[in-house]
C-alpha positions in Angstrom: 5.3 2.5 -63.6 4.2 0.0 -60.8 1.1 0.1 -59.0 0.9 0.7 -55.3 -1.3 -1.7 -53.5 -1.8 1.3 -50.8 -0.3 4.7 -50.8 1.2 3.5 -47.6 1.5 -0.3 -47.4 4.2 -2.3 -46.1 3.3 -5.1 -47.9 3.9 -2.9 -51.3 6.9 -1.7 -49.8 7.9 -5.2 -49.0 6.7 -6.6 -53.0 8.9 -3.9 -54.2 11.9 -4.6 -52.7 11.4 -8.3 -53.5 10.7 -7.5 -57.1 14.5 -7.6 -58.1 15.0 -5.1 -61.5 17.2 -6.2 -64.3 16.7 -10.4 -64.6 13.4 -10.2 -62.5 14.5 -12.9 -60.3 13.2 -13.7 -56.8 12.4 -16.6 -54.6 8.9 -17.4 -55.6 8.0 -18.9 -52.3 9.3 -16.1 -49.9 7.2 -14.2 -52.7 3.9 -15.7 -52.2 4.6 -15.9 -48.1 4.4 -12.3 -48.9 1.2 -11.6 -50.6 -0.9 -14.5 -48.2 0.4 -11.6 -45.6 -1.9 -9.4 -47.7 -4.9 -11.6 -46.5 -3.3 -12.1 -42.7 -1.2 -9.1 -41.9 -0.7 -10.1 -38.2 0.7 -13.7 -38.8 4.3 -13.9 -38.2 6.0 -15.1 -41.6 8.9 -15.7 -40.0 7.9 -19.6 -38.8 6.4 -20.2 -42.6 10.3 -19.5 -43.6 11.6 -21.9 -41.0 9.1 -24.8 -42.1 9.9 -24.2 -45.9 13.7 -24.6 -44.4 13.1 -27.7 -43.1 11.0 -29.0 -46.2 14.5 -28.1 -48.4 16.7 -30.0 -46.3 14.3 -32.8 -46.3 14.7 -33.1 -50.0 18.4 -32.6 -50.2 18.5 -35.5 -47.2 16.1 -37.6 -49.6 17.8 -36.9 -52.8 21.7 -38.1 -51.0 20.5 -41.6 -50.0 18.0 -42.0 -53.2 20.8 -41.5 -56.0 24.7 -42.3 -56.2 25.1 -38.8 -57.6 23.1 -36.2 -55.9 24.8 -33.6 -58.3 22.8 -34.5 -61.1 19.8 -36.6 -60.6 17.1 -38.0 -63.5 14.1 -36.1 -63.4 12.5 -38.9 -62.2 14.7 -38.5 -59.1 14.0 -35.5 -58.3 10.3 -36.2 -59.1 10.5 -39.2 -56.3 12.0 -37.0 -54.5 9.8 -34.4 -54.2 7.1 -36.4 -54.0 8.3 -38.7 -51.2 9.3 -35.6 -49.1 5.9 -32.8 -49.7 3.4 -35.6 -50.6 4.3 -38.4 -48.0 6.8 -37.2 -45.3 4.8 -33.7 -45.2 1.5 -34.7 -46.0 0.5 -31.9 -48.7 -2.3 -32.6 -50.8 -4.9 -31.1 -53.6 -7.9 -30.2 -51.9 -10.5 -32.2 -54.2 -13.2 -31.5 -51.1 -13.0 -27.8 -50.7 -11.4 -26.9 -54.1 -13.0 -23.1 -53.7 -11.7 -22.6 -50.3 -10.1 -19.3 -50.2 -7.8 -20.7 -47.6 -6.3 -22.7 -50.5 -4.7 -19.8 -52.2 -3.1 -18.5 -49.6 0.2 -19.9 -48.9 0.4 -19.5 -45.2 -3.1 -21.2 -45.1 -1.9 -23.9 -47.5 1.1 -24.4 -44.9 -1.1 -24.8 -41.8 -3.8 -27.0 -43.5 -1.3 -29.0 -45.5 -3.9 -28.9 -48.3 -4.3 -26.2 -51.4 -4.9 -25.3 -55.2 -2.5 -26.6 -57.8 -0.6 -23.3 -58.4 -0.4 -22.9 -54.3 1.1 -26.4 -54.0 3.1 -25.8 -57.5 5.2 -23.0 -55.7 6.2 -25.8 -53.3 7.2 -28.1 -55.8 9.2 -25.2 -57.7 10.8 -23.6 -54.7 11.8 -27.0 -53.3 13.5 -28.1 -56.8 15.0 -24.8 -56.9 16.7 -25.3 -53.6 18.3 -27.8 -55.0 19.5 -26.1 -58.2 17.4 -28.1 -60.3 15.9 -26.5 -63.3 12.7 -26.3 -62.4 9.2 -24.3 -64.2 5.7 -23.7 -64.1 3.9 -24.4 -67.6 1.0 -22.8 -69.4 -1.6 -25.8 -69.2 -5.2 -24.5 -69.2 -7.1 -25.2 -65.7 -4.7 -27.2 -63.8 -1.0 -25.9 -63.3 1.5 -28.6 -63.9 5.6 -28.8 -63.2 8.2 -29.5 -65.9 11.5 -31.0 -64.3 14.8 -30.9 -66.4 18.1 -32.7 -66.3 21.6 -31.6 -67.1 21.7 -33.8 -70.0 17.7 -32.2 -71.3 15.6 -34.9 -70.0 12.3 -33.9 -68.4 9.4 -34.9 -66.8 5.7 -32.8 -66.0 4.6 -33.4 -62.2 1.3 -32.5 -60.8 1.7 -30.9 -57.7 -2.1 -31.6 -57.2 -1.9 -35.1 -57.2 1.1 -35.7 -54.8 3.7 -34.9 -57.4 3.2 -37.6 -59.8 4.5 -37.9 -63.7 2.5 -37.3 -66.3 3.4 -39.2 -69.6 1.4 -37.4 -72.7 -1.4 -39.6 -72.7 -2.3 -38.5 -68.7 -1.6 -35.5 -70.1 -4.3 -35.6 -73.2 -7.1 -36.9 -71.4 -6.3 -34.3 -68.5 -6.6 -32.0 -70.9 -9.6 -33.0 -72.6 -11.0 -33.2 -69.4 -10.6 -29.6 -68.6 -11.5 -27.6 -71.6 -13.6 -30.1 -73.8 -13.3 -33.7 -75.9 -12.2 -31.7 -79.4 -8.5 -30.1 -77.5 -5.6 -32.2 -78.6 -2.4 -31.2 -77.0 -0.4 -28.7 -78.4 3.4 -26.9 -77.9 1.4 -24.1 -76.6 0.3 -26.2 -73.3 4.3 -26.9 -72.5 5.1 -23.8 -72.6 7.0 -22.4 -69.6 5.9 -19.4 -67.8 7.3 -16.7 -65.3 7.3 -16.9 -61.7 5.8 -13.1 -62.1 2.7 -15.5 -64.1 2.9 -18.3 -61.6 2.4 -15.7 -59.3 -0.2 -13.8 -61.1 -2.1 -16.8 -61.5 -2.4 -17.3 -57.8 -3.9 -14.1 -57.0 -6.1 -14.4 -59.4 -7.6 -17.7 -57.9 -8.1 -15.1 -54.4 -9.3 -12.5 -56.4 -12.1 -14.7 -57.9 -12.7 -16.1 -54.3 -13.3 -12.9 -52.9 -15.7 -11.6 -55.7 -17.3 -14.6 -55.1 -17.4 -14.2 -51.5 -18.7 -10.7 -52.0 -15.6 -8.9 -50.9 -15.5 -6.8 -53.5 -12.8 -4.1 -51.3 -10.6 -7.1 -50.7 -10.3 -7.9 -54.3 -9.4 -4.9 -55.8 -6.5 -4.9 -52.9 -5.6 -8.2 -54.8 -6.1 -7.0 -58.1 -3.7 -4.3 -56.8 -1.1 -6.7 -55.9 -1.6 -8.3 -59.3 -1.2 -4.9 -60.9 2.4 -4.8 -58.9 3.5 -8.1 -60.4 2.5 -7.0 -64.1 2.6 -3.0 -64.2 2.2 -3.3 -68.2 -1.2 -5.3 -68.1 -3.5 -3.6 -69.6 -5.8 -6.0 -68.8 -5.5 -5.4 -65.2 -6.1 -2.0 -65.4 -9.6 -2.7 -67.4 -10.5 -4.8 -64.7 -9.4 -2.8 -61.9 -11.6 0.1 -63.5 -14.4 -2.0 -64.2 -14.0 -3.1 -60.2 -13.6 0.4 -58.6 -16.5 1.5 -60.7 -18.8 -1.3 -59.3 -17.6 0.3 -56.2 -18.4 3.7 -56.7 -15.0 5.0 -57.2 -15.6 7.0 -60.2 -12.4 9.2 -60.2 -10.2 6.1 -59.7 -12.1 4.2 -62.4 -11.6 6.2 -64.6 -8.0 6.5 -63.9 -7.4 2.9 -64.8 -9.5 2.8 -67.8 -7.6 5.7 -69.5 -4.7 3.7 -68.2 -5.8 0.7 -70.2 -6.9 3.1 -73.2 -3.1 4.3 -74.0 -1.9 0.7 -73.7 -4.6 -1.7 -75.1 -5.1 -2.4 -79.2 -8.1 -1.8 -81.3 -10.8 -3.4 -80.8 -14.2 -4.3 -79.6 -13.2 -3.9 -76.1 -11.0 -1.1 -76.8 -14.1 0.6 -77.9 -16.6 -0.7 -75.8 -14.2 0.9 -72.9 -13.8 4.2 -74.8 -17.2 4.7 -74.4 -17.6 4.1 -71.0 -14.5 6.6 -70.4 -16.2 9.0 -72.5 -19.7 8.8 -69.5 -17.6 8.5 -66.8 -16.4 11.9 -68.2 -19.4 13.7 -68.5 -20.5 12.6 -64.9 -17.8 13.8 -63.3 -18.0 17.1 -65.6 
């Protein structure tokens, strides 16, 4: 069963509708318009939708004069393409200055300042392939989310969003990723791996949620902890941390909610048990 972000919030309201049953798919962009209006729930998303408008037809304009056949471009096309129209004619960038800023997880934010995290400006990069019909993913590379363009005929390319959209060719990739989680990582099938727009999505909360904790907000980022919860109901995970959250807030009924939650879903384990115990005292207090 999905998780409410309020009893009574239009933005759950409006995540629900958006979160189509059946194939699961939605436009990731209009998605994550959605939950920065978690953060700024009196800024009009309405001219956010116009500019993302304007940033399509920009790369459709870009793609007709660039390539004889606009119907089926190389994924170095399309990676010109997008990277001629978000990097240089719209000026987004990674923001190597202020990497932490929670401003760069928000997508509205990301809109004004022109300026975010990789995931924020990977949902640009998807959404404007995607309004294309290009076949178009986010992949499962540790610490910095990357792009993987494909062809009709199969060929593909990895983009980083990050870094104005350019190709990375497996060595970039090996020392990026050597770079990230240590000299011993070799690259692997595992780091190609596409994943959701429900994860791409997921992953971009999380980087608010870990803001706000860091920040101190600890209220605001159980509300994004909630919207997470919305976007993957059968987490288990979530609800452990969501427990472990409300309890560092005091909330000792809804605590322990969650972690029964995550008790009937998680495996055995060390955790499992660890959080069994602490079900068990929450239990007795409350008795």
């Amino acid at each position: 069963m999905s998780k409410k972000i309020a009893p009574s919030s239009p933005i759950a309201d409006t995540l629900v509708d958006l979160l189509t049953p059946g194939d699961g798919t939605f436009d990731l962009a209009d998605m994550a318009l959605v939950l920065a209006a978690q953060d700024t729930p009196n800024t009009d998303i309405k001219s956010y939708r116009t500019h993302l408008k304007s940033l399509y037809g920009a790369i459709e304009e870009t793609v007709g004069k660039m390539t004889p056949d606009d119907t089926n471009p190389t994924p170095s096309e399309m990676a010109e393409a997008l990277s001629t129209v978000i990097s240089d004619t719209f000026r987004y960038r990674g923001d190597e200055e202020k990497y932490d800023d929670l401003d760069n997880a928000n997508l509205m934010r990301v809109i004004d300042r022109r300026k975010g995290l990789p995931v924020a400006l990977g949902i640009l990069y998807i959404a404007a392939a995607r309004s294309q019909g290009w076949n178009v993913t986010g992949l499962n590379f540790p610490g910095h989310f990357l792009v993987r363009l494909e062809s009709l005929d199969g060929n593909r390319v990895i983009i980083d969003p990050f870094h104005g959209g350019q190709i990375l060719e497996a060595p970039a990739l090996r020392d990026l990723l050597k770079v990230l989680t240590g000299p011993s990582e070799e690259l692997e099938s595992r780091h190609y791996r596409p994943v959701s727009d429900r994860d791409v999505l997921v992953r971009l909360q999380n980087n608010v949620k870990a803001r706000r904790l860091d920040l101190g907000q600890m209220d605001e980022a159980l509300e994004t902890l909630k919207s997470m919860q919305l976007l993957m109901p059968d987490s288990s995970a979530l609800c452990r941390e969501a427990g472990l959250l409300h309890l560092r807030l005091g909330q000792v009924s809804e605590a322990l909610s969650e972690l029964e939650d995550y008790l009937n879903r998680a495996p055995h384990g060390p955790e499992r048990s660890r959080i069994d115990t602490v079900v068990k005292d929450l239990k007795q207090r409350i008795h």
